[in-house]
PDB file of the backbone (N, CA, C, O) and the ligand in Angstrom, with CONECT records:
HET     ZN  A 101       1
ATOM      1  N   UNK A   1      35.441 161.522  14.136  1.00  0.00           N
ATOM      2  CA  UNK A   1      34.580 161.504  15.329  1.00  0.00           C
ATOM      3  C   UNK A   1      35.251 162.313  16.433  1.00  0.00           C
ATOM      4  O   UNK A   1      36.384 162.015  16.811  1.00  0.00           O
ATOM      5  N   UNK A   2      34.622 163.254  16.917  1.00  0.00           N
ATOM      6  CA  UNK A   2      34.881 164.077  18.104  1.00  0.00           C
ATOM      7  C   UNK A   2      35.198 163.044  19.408  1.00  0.00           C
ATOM      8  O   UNK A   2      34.545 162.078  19.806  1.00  0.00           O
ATOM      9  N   UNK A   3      36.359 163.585  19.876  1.00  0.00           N
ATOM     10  CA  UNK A   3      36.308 162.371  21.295  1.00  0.00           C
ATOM     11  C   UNK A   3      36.613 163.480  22.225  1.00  0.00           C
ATOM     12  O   UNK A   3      37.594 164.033  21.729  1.00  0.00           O
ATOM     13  N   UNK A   4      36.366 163.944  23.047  1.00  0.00           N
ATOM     14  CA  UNK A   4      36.464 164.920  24.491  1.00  0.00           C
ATOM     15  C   UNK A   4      36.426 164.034  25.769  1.00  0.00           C
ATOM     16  O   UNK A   4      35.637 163.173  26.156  1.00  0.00           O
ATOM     17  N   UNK A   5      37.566 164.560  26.280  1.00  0.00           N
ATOM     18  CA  UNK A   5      37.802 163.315  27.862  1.00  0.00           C
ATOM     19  C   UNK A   5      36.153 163.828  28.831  1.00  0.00           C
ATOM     20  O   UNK A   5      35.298 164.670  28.557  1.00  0.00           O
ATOM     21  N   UNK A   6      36.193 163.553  29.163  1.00  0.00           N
ATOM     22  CA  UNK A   6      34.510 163.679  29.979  1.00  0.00           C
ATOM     23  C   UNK A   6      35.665 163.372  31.794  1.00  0.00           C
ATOM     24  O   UNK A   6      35.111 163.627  32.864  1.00  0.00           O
ATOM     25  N   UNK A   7      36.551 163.060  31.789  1.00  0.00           N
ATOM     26  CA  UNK A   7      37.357 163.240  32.979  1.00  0.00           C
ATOM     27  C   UNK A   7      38.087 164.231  33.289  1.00  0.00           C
ATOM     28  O   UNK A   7      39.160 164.153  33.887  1.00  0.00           O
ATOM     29  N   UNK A   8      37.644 165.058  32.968  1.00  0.00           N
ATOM     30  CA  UNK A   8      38.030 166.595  33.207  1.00  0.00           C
ATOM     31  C   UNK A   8      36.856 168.012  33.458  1.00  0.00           C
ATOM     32  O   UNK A   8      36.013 168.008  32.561  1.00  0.00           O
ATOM     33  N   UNK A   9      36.703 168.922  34.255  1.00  0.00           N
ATOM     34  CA  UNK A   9      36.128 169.698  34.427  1.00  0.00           C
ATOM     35  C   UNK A   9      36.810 170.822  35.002  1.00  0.00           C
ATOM     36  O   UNK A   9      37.970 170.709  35.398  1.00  0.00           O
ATOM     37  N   UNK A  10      36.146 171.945  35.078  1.00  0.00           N
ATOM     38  CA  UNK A  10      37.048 173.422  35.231  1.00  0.00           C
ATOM     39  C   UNK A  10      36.670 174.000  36.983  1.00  0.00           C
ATOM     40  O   UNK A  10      35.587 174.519  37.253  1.00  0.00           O
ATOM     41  N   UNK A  11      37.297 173.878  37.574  1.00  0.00           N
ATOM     42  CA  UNK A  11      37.176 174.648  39.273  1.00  0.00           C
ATOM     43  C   UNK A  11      37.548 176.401  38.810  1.00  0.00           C
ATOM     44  O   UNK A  11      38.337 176.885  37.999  1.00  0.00           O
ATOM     45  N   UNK A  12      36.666 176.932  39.661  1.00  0.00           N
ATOM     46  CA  UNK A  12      37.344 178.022  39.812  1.00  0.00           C
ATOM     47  C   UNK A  12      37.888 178.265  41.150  1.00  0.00           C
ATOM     48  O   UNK A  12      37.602 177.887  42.286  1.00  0.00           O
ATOM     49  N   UNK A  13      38.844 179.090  40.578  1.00  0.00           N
ATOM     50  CA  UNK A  13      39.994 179.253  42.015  1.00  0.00           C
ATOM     51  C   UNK A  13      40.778 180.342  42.182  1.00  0.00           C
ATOM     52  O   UNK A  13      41.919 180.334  41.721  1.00  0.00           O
ATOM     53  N   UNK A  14      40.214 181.582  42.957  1.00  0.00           N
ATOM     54  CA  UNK A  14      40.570 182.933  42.743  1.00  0.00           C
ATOM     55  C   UNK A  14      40.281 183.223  41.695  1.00  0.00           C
ATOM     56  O   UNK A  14      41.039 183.665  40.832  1.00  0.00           O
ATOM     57  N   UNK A  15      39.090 183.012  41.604  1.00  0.00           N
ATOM     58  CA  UNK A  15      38.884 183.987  40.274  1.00  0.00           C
ATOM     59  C   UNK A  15      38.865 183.377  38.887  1.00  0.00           C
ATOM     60  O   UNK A  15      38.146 183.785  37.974  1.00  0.00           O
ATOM     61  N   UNK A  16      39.682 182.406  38.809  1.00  0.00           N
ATOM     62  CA  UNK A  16      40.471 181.894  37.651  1.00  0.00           C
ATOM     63  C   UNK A  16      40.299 181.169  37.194  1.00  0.00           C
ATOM     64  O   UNK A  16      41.305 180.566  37.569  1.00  0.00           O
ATOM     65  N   UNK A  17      39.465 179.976  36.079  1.00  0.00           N
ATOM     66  CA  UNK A  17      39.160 178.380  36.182  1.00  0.00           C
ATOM     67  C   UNK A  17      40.620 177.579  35.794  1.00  0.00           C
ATOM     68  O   UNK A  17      41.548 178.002  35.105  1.00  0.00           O
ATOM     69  N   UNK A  18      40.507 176.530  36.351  1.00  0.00           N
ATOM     70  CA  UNK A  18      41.614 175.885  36.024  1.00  0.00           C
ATOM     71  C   UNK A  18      40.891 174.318  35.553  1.00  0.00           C
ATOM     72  O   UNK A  18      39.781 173.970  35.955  1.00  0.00           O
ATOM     73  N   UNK A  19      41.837 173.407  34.547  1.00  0.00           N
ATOM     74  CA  UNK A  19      40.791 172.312  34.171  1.00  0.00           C
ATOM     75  C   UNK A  19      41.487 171.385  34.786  1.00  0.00           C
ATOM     76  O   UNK A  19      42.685 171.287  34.517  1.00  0.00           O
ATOM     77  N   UNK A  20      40.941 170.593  35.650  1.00  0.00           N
ATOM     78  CA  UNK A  20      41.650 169.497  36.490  1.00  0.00           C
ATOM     79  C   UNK A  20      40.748 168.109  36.507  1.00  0.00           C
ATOM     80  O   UNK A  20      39.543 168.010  36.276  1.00  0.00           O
ATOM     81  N   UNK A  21      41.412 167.376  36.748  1.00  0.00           N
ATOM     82  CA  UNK A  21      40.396 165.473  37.048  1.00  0.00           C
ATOM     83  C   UNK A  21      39.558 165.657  37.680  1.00  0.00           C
ATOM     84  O   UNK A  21      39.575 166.499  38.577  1.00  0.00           O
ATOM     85  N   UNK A  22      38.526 164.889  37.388  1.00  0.00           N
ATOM     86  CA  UNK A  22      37.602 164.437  38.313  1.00  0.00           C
ATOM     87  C   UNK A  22      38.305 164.105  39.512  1.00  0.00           C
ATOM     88  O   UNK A  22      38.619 165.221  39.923  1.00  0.00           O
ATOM     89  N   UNK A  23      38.644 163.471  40.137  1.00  0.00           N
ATOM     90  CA  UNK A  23      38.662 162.474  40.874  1.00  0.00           C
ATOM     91  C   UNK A  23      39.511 164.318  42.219  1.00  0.00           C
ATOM     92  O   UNK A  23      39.297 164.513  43.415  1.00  0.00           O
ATOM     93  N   UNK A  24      40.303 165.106  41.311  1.00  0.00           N
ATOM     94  CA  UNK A  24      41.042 166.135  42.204  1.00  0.00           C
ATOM     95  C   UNK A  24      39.589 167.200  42.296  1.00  0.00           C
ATOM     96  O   UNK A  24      39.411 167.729  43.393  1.00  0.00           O
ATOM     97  N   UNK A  25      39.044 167.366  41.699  1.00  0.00           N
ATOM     98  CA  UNK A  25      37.856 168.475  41.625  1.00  0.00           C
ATOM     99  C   UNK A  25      36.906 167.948  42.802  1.00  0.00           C
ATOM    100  O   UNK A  25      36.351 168.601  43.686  1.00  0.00           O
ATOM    101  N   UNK A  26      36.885 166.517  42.538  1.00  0.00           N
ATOM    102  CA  UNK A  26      36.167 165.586  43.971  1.00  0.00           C
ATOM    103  C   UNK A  26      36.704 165.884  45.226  1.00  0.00           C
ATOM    104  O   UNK A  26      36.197 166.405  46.219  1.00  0.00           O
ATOM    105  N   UNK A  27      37.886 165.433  44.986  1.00  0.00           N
ATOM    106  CA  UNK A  27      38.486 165.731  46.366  1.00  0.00           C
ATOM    107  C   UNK A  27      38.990 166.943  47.049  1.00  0.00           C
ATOM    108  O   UNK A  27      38.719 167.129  48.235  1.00  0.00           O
ATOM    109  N   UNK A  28      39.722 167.792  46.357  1.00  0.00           N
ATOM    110  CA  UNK A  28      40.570 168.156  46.674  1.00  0.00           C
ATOM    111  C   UNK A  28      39.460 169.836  46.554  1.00  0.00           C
ATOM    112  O   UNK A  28      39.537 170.640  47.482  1.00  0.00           O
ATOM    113  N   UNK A  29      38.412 170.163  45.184  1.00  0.00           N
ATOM    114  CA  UNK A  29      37.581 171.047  45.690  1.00  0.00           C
ATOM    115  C   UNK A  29      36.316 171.207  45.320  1.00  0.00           C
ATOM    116  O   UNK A  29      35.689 171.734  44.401  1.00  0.00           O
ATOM    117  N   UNK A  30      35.965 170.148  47.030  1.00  0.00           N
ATOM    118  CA  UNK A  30      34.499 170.122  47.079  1.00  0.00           C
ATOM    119  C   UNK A  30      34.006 171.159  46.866  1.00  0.00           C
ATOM    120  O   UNK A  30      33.219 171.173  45.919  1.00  0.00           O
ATOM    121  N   UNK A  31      34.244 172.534  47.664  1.00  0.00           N
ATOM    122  CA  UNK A  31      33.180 173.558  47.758  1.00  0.00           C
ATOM    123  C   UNK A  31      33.324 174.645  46.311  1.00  0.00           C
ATOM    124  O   UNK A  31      32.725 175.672  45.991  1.00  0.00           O
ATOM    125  N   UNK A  32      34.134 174.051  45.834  1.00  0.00           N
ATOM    126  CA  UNK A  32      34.551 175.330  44.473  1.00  0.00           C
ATOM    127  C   UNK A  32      33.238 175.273  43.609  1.00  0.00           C
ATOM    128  O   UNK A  32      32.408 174.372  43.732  1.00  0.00           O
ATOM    129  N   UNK A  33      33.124 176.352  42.695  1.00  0.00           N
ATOM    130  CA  UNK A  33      32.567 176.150  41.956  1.00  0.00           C
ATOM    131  C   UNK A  33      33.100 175.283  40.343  1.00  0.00           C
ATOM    132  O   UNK A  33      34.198 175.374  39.794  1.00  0.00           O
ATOM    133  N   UNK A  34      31.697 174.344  39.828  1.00  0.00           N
ATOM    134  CA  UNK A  34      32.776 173.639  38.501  1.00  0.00           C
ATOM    135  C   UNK A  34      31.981 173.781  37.592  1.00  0.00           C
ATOM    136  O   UNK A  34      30.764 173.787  37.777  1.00  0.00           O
ATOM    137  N   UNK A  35      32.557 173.922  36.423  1.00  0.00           N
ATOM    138  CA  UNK A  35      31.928 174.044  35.100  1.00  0.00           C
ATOM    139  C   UNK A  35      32.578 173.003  33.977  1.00  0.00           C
ATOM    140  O   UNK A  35      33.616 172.342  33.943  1.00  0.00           O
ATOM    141  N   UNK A  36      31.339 173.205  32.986  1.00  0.00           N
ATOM    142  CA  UNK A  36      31.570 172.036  31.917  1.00  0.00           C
ATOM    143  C   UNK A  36      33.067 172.579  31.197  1.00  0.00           C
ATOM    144  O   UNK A  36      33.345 173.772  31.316  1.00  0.00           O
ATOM    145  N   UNK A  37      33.897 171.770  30.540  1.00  0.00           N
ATOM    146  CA  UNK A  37      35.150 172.322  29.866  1.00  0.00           C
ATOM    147  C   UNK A  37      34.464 172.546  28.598  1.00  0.00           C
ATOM    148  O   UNK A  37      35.149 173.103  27.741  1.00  0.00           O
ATOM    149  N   UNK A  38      33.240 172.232  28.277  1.00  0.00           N
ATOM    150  CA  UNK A  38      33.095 172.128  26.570  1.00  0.00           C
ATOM    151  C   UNK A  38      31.845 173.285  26.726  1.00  0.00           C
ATOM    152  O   UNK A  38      32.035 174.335  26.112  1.00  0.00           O
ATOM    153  N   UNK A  39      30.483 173.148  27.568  1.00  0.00           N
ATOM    154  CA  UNK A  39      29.763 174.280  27.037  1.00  0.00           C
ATOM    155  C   UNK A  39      29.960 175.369  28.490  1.00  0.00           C
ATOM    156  O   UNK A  39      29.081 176.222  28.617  1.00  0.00           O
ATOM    157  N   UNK A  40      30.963 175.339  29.433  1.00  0.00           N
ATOM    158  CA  UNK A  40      30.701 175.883  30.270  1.00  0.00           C
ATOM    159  C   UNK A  40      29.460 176.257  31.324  1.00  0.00           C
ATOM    160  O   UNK A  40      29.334 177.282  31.994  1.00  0.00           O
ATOM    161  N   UNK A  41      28.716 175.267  31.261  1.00  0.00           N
ATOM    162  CA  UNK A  41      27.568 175.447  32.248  1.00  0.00           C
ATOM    163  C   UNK A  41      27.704 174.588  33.707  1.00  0.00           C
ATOM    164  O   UNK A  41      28.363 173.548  33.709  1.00  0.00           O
ATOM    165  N   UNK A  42      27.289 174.894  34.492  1.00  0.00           N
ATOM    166  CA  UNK A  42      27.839 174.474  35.609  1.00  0.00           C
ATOM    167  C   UNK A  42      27.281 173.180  36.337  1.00  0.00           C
ATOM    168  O   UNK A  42      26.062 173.067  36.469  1.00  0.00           O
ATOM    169  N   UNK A  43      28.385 171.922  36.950  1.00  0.00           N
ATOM    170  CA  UNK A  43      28.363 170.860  36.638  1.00  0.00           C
ATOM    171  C   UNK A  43      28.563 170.163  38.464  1.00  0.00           C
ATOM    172  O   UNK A  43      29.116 170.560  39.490  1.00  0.00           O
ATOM    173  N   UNK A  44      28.059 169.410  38.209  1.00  0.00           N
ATOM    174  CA  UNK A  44      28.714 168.462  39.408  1.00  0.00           C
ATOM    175  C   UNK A  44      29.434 167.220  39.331  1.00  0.00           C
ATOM    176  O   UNK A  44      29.258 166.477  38.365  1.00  0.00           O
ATOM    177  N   UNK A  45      30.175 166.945  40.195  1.00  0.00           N
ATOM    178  CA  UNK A  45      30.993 165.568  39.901  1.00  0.00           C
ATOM    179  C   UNK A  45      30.051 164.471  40.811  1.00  0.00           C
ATOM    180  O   UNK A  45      29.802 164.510  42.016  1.00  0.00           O
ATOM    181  N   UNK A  46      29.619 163.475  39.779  1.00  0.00           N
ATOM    182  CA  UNK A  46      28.806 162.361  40.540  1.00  0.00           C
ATOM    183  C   UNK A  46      29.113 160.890  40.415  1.00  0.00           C
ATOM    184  O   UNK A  46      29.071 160.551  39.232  1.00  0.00           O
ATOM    185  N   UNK A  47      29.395 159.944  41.200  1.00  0.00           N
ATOM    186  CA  UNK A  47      30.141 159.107  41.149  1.00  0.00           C
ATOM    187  C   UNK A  47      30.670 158.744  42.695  1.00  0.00           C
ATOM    188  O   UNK A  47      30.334 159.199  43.788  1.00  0.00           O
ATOM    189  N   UNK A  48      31.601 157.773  42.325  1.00  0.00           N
ATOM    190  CA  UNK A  48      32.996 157.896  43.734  1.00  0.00           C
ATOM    191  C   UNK A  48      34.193 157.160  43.250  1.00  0.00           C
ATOM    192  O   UNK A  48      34.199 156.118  42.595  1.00  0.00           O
ATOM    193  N   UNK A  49      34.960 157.690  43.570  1.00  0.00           N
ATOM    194  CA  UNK A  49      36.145 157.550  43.247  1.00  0.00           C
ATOM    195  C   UNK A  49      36.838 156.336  44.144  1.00  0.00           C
ATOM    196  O   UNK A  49      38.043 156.200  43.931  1.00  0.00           O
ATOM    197  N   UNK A  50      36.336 155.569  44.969  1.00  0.00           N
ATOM    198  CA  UNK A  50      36.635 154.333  45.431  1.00  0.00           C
ATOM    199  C   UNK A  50      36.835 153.086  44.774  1.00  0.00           C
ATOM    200  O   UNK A  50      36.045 152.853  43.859  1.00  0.00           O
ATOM    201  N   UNK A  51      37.722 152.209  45.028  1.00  0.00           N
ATOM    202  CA  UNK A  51      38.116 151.167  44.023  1.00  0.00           C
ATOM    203  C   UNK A  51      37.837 151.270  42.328  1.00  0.00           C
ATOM    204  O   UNK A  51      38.525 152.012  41.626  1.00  0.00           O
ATOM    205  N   UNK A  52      36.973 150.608  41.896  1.00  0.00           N
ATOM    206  CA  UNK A  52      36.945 150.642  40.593  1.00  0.00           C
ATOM    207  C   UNK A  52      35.636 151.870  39.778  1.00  0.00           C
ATOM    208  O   UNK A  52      35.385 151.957  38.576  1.00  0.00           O
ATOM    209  N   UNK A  53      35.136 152.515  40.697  1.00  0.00           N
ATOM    210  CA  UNK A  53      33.779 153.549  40.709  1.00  0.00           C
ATOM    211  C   UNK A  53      34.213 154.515  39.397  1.00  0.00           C
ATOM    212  O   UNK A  53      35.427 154.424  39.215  1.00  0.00           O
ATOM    213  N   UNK A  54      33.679 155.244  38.617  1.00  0.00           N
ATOM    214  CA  UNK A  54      33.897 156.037  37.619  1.00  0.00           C
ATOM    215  C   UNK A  54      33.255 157.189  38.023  1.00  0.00           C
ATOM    216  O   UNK A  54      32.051 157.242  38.274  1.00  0.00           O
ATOM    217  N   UNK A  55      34.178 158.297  38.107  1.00  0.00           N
ATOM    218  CA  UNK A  55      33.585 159.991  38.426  1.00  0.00           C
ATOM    219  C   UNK A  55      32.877 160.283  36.622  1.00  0.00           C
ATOM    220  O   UNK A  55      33.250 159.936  35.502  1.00  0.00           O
ATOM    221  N   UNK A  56      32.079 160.837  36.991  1.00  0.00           N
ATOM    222  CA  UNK A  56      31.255 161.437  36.012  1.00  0.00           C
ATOM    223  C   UNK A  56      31.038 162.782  35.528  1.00  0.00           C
ATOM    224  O   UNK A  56      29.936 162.901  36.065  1.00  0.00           O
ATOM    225  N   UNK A  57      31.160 163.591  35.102  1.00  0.00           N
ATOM    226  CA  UNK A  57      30.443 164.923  34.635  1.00  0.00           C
ATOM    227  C   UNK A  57      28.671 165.250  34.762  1.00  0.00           C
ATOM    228  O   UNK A  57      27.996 164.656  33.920  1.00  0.00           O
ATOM    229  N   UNK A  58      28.125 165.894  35.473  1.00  0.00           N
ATOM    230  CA  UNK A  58      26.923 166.114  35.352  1.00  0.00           C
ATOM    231  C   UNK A  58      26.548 167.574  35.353  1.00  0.00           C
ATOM    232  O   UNK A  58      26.786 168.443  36.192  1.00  0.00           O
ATOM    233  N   UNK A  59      25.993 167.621  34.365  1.00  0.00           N
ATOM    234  CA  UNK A  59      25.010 169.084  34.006  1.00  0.00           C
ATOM    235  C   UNK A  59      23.776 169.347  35.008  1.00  0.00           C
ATOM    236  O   UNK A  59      22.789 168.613  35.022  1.00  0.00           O
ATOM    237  N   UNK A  60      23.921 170.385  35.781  1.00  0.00           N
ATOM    238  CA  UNK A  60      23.123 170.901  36.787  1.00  0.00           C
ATOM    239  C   UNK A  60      21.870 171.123  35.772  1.00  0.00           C
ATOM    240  O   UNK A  60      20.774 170.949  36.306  1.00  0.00           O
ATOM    241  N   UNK A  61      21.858 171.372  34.816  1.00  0.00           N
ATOM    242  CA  UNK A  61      20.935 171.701  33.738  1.00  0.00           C
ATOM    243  C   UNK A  61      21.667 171.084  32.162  1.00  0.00           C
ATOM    244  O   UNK A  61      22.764 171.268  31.635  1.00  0.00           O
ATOM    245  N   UNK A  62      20.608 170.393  31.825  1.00  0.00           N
ATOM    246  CA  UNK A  62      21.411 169.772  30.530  1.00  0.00           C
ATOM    247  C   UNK A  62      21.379 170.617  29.567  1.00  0.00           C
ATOM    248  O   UNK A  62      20.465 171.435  29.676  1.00  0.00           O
ATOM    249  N   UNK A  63      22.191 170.753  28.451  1.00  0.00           N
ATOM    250  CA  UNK A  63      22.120 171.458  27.297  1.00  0.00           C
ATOM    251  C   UNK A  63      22.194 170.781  25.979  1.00  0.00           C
ATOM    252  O   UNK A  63      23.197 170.070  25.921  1.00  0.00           O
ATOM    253  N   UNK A  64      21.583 170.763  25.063  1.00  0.00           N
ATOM    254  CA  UNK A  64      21.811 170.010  23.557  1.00  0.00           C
ATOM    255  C   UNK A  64      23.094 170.550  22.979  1.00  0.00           C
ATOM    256  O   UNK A  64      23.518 169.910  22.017  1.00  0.00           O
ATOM    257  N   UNK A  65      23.648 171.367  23.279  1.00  0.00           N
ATOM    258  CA  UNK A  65      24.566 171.778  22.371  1.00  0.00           C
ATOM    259  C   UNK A  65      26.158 171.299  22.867  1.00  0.00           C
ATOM    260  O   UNK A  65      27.287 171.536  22.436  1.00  0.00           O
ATOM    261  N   UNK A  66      25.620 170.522  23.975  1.00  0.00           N
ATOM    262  CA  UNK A  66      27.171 170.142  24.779  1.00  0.00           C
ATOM    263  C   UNK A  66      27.577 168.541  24.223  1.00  0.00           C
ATOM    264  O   UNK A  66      26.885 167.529  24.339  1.00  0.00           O
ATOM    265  N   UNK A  67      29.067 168.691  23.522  1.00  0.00           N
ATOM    266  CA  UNK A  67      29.314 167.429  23.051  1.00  0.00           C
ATOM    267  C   UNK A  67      30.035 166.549  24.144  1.00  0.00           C
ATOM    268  O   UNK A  67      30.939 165.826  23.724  1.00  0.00           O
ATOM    269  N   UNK A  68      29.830 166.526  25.122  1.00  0.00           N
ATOM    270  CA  UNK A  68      30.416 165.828  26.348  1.00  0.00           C
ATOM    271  C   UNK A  68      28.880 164.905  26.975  1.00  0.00           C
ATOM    272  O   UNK A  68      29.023 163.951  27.739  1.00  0.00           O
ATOM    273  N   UNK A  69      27.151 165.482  26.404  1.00  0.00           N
ATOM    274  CA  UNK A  69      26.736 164.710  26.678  1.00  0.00           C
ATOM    275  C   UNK A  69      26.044 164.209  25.396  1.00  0.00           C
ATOM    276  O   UNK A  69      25.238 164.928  24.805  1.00  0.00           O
ATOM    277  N   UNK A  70      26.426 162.723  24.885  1.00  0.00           N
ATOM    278  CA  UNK A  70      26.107 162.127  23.421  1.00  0.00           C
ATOM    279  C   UNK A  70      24.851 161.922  23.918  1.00  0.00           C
ATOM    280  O   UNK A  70      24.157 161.975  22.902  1.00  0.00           O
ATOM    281  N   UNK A  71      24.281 161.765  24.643  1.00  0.00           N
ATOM    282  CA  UNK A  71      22.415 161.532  24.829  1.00  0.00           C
ATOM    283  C   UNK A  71      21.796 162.272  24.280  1.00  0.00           C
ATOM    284  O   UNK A  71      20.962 161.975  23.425  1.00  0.00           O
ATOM    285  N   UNK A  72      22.113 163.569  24.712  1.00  0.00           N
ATOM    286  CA  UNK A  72      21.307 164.756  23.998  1.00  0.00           C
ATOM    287  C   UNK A  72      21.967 165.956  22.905  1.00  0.00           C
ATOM    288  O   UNK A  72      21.188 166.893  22.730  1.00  0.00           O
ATOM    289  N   UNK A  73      22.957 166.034  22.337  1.00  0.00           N
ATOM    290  CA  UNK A  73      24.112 166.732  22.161  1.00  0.00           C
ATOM    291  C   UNK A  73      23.572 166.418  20.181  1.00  0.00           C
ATOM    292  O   UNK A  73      23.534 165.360  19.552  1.00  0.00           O
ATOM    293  N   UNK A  74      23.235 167.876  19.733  1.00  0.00           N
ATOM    294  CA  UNK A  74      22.349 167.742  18.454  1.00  0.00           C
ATOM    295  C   UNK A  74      23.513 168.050  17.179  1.00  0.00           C
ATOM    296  O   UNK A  74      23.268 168.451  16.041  1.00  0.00           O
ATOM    297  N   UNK A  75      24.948 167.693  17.833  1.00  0.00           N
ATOM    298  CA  UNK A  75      25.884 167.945  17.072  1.00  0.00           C
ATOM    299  C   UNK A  75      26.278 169.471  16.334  1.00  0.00           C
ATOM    300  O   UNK A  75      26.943 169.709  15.325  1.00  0.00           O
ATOM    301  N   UNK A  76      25.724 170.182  17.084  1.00  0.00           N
ATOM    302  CA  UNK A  76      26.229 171.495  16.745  1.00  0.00           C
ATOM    303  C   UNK A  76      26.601 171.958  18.515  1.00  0.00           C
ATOM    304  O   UNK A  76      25.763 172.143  19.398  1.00  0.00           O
ATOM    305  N   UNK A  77      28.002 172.050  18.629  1.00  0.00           N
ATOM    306  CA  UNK A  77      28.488 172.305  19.824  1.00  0.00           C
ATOM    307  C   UNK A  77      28.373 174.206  20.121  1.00  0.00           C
ATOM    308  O   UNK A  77      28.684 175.036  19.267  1.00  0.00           O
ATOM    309  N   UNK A  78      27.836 174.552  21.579  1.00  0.00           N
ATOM    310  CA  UNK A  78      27.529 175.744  21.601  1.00  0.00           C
ATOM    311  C   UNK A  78      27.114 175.974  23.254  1.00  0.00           C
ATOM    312  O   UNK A  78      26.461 175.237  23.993  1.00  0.00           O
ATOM    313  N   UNK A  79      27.735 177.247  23.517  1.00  0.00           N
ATOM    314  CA  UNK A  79      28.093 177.360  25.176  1.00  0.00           C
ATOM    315  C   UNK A  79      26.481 177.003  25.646  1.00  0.00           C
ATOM    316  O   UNK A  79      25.543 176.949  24.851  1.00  0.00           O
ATOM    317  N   UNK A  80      26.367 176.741  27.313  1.00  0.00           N
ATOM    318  CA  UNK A  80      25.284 176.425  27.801  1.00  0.00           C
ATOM    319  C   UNK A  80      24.941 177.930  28.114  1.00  0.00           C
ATOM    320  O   UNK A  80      25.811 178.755  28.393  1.00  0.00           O
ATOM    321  N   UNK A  81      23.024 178.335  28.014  1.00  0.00           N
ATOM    322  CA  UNK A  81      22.530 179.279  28.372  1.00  0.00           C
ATOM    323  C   UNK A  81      22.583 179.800  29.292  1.00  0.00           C
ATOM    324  O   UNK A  81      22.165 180.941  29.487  1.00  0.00           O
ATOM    325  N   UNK A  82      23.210 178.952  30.222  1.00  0.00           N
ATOM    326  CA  UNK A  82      23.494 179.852  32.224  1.00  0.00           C
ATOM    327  C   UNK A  82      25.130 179.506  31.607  1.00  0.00           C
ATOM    328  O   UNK A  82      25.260 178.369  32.060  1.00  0.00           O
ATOM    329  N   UNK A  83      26.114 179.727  31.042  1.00  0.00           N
ATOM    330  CA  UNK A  83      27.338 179.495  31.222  1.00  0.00           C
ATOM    331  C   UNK A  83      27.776 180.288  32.462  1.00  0.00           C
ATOM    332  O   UNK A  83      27.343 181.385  32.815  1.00  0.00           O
ATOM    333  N   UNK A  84      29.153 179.181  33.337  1.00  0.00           N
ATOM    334  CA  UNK A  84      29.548 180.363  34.241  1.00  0.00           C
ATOM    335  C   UNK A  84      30.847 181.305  33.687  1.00  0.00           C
ATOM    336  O   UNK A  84      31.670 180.575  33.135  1.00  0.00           O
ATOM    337  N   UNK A  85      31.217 182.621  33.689  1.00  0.00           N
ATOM    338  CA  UNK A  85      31.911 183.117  33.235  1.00  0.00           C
ATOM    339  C   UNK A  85      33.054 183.165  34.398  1.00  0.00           C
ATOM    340  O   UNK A  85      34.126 183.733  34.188  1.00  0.00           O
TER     341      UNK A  85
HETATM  342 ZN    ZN A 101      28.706 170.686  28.997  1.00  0.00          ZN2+
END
């Protein structure tokens, strides 16, 4: 069984993505842009990170081919159609 942390997502930063926590992508960069680590399509962090709250991964647009979301995810893993490069 595939397990992928879903507490992780990619900021870009100069240019560059880097894959960092939720909870630092929350805080630390609101205005960056973030993308999925698995199909690369671009994501928001939703949640709060206060006491016991769980940050989340969310697809600005969902994709079937992303194994980070098991709702819809048709088990063949494959970049999202707007990926950000
Ligand atoms: Zn994804």
């Amino acid at each position: 069984m595939l397990t992928v942390s879903q507490q992780t997502c990619e900021v870009q930063v100069d240019g560059a993505w880097h894959q960092i926590g939720l909870a630092e992508a929350r805080g630390l960069y609101t205005m960056a842009q973030k993308r999925c680590p698995a199909c690369h399509g671009q994501v928001i962090v939703a949640g709060t990170y206060i006491g016991a709250g769980r940050l989340k991964l969310q697809h600005r647009r969902s994709h079937i081919g992303c194994p980070l979301k098991p709702d819809t995810y048709t088990g063949t893993p494959s970049l999202h159609p707007q990926a950000l490069a």
